[in-house]
N, C-alpha and C positions, 0 to 999 in steps of 0.2 A: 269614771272608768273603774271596773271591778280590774283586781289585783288577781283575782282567781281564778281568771280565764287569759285566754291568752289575747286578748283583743287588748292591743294597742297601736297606738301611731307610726306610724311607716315611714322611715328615713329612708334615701339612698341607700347606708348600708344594710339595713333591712331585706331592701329589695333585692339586693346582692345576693344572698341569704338564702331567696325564699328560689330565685331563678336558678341559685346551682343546687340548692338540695329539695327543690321542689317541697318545701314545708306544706304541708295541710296545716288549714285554718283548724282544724280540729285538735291540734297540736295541745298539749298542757305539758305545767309547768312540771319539771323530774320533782321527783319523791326522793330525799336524801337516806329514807328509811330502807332506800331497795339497794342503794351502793354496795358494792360487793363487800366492803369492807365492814359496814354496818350490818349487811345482811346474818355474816359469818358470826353474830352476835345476839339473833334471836332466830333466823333459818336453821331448822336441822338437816337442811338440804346441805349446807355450806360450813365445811367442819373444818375451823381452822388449825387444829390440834394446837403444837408449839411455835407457832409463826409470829406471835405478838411475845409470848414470852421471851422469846428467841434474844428480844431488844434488851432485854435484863440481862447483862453478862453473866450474871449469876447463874442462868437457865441455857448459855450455850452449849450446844451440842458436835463439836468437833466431826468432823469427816473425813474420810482418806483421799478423796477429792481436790486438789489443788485449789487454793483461795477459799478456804473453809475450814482454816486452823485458827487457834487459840489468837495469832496476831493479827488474821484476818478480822476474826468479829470483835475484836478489843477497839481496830479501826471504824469499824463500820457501827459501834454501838454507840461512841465515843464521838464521833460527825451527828449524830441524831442527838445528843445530850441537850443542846441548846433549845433546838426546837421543841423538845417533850418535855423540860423543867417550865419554859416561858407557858408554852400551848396546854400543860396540862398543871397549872397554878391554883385554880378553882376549883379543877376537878372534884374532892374530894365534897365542895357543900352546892356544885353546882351540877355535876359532869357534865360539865362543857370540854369539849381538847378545840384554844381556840386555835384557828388555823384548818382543822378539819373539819369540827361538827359545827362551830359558830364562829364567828367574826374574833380582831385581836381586843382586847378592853387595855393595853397599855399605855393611851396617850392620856396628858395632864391636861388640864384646862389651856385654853388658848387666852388672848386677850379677848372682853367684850366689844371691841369697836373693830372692826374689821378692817384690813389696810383697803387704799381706794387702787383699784386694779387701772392701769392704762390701755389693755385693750386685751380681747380673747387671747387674741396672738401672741401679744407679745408674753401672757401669761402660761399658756401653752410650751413655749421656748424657754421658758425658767424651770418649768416644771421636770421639762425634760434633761436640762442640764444637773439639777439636783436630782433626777435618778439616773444618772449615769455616774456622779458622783459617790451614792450609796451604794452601786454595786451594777447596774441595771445594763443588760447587753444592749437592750433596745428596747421601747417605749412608744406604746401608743394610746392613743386619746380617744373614746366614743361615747357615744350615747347609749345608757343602758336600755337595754330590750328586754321586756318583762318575761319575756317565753323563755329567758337562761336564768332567771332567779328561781330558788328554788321555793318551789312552795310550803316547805314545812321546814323544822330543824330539828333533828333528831337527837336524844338525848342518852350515851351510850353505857351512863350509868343507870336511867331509872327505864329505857326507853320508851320514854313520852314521845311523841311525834308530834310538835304542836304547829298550829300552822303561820308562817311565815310572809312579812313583807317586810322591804327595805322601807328605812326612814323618807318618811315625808320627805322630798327637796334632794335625794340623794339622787339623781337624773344623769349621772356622766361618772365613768369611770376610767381610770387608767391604767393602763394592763401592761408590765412590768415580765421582760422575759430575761431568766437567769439561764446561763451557758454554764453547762457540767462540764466538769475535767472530759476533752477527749480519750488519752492516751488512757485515763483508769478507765474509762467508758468500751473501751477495746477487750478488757477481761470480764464484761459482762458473759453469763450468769456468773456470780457467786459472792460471798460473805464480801471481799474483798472490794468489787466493782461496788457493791452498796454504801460503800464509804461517798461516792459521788453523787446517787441521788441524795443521801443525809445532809452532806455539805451545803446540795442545791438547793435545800429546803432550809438551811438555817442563811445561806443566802438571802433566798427569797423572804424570811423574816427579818430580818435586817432591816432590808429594802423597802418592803412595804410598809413597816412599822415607822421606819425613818420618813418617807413620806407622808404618811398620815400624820405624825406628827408635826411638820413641816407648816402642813397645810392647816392643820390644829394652830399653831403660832402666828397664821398668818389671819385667825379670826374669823376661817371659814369652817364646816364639819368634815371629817372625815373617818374610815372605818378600813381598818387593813384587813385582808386576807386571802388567802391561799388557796386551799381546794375547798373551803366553806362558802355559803351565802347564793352560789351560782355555778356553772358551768362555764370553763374558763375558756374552752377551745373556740368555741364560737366567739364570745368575745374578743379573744386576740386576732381571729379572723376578720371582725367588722373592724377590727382599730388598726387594721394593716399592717401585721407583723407577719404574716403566712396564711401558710394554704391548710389543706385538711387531706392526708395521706392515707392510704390504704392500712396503712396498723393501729389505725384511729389516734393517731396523734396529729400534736400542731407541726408542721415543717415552716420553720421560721427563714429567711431567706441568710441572715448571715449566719445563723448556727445551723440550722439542719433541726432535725428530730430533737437532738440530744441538749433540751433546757429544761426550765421549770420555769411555772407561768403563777405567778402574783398578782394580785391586785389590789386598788383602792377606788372604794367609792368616796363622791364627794358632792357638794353645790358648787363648787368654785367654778366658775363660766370660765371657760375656755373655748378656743377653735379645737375641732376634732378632725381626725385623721378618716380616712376612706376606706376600705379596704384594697389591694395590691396584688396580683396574680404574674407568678411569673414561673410558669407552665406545669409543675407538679401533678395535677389530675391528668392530666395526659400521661406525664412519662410512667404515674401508677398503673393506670388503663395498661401499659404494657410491660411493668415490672410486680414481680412477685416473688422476690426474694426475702421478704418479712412474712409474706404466708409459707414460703416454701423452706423454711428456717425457724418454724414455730413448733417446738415439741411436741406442744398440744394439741397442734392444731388450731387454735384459737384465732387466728387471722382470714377473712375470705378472700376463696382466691376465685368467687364469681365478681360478677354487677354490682352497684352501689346497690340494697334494699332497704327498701322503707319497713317491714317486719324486723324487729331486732330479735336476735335468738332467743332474748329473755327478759327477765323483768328488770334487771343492772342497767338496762338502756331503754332511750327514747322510743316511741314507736310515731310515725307519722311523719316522717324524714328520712329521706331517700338519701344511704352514705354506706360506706362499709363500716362495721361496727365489728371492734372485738369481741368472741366469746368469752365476757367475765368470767363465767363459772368454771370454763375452762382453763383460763389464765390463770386465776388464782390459785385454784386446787395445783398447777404446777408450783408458782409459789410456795405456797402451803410445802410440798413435799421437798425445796430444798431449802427451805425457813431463812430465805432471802429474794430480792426482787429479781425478776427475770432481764428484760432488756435485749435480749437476743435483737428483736424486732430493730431495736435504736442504731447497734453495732453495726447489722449487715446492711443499712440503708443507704442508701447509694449518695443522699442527701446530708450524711453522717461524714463528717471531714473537717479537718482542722483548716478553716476557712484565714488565719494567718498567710497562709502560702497560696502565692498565687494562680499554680495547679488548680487547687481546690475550688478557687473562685470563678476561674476561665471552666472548670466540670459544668457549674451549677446552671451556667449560658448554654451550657450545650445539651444540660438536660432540659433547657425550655425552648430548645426548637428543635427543627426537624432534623436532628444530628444526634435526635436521644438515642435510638437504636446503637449507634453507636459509642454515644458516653457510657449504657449501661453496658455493652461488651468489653467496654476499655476498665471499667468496673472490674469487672469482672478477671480481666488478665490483667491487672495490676496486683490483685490481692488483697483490696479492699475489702473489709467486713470479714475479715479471719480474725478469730480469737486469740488475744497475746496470752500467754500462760501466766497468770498473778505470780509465779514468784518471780517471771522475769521483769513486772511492775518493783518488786520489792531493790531489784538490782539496776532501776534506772538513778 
């Protein structure tokens, strides 16, 4: 089987896959060179001015803006420390940022003789208990599907685009979902709120790195990371942690919108998980409060399409898909992540409380019209003012 194409073997979860987004067989693997992020780095379309410098405290630019002073972005630069000293170690003879552009290289050698496994299952069920102990909200198990690996790996200091396959034998992955602070996740946009994706992300390394390791110990292969190597949403879709929402994110059943998605590939045989549906495309079909809460614009508020507005996304897959260039460029102009779309989701809720759990029921049946009005006159997805974050 060529790696190069997108022809491979068809699981159950596959099929899943292919019946709600109607994938064409003509389908190829994404180009990590077109990512909006990478783009913004040899595109003259895609001008990121001070938005990476922004992460250097040294280059903050204060605001008269609420969650956009001096103690804002001291927080928010200060949560990303870990992830860009670990992920950006090499950089310098390799430009690798792992975690973004390529895989983590942290793990030591394992022993040569591999421990003898007792069964998928019951290996599957440790697996998962040691990521919930490294940090992990929820944890699923599939079989990698060559159409989400990425075909090439971009390289953001010399950019080489070179082309790209997962190791021999690495056939199953496990996709690892970290839950962001709600309550800072309420003062999305601004300097402040980005202290929770940072955190989510030096999470999500933690977690993943500690897994691989894990599994490194236990004499089998493994490879951490984060938004490098593949496309994660589908994955945590086929491995039954959620659905696929209209602001083009994962909506994971116990968290909502508001996580960050991990992972590791591996050999180690295991039982795998299925994918899980529990009503989301539906209640998007009739909510449009992350397109109608979009600055930019950047959310659609038609039909799923299989055209994507641009080269940042897949084409041949019928889904809604964010306007990258959109997104970003607001980014860009307030030199922190946006998140609007995560706050005002009706799926965004501190799932702790039993409210929030008895909501999520109601938004998967025919009571949605309803959940999303009660949404609505509750005051759900209103923005908390950051410095009343400072005074909780």
């Amino acid at each position: 089987m060529s790696k190069d194409s997108a022809t491979h073997v068809i699981d159950p979860s596959d099929e899943f896959l292919n019946s709600r987004f109607q994938i064409k067989n003509s389908i190829q693997r994404f180009n990590p060179k077109f990512d909006i992020f990478n783009r913004s780095l040899w595109d003259d379309q895609i001008n990121p001015r001070n938005f990476f410098a922004s992460y250097d405290i040294a280059n903050y630019a204060p605001k008269k803006s609420k969650g956009f002073d001096h103690w804002d972005y001291a927080l928010r630069n200060a949560s990303w420390h870990l992830t860009d000293l670990v992920g950006e170690q090499h950089f310098a003879e390799s430009g690798a940022v792992e975690g973004f552009t390529h895989p983590f290289t942290t793990q030591v050698p394992g022993p040569d003789v591999p421990i003898v496994l007792k069964s998928p299952q019951e290996t599957s069920k440790r697996i998962k208990a040691a990521a919930k102990l490294f940090g992990a909200g929820m944890t699923g198990i599939t079989k990698v599907d060559q159409r989400w690996v990425y075909s090439h790996s971009f390289n953001r200091k010399t950019q080489d685009n070179l082309s790209f396959d997962l190791p021999e034998g690495m056939d199953t992955v496990i996709v690892l979902i970290l839950p962001m602070d709600y309550r800072l996740g309420t003062t999305f946009p601004s300097a402040l709120s980005g202290s929770t994706t940072g955190v989510g992300y030096a999470d999500s390394l933690q977690c993943a790195t500690m897994m691989a390791q894990f599994i490194t110990n236990l004499g089998f292969e493994a490879m951490a990371s984060l938004n490098d190597t593949a496309l994660n949403i589908p994955l945590a879709i086929k491995a039954g942690l959620g659905e696929y929402g209209r602001h083009g994110l994962l909506i994971s059943r116990d968290y909502g919108p508001n996580v960050r998605i991990a992972k590791v590939f591996t050999n180690l045989p295991m039982a795998i998980d299925q994918p899980q549906e529990f009503g989301v495309r539906a209640f998007c079909e009739q909510c449009r409060k992350c397109a109608d809460a979009c600055p930019p614009r950047a959310i659609a508020q038609d039909d799923p399409q299989e055209k994507p507005p641009n080269i940042s996304s897949l084409p041949n897959i019928k889904k809604w898909t964010v306007n990258a260039e959109k997104c970003f460029k607001f980014w860009v102009g307030m030199n922190t992540d946006c998140a609007i779309c995560i706050r005002v989701c009706p799926y965004n809720k501190d799932y702790s409380k039993w409210w929030s759990r008895l909501g999520i029921k109601l938004a998967g049946g025919p009571l949605r019209r309803f959940m999303l009005w009660l949404d609505n006159m509750l005051g759900y997805g209103k923005r908390m003012a950051p410095e009343a974050w400072w005074k909780l």
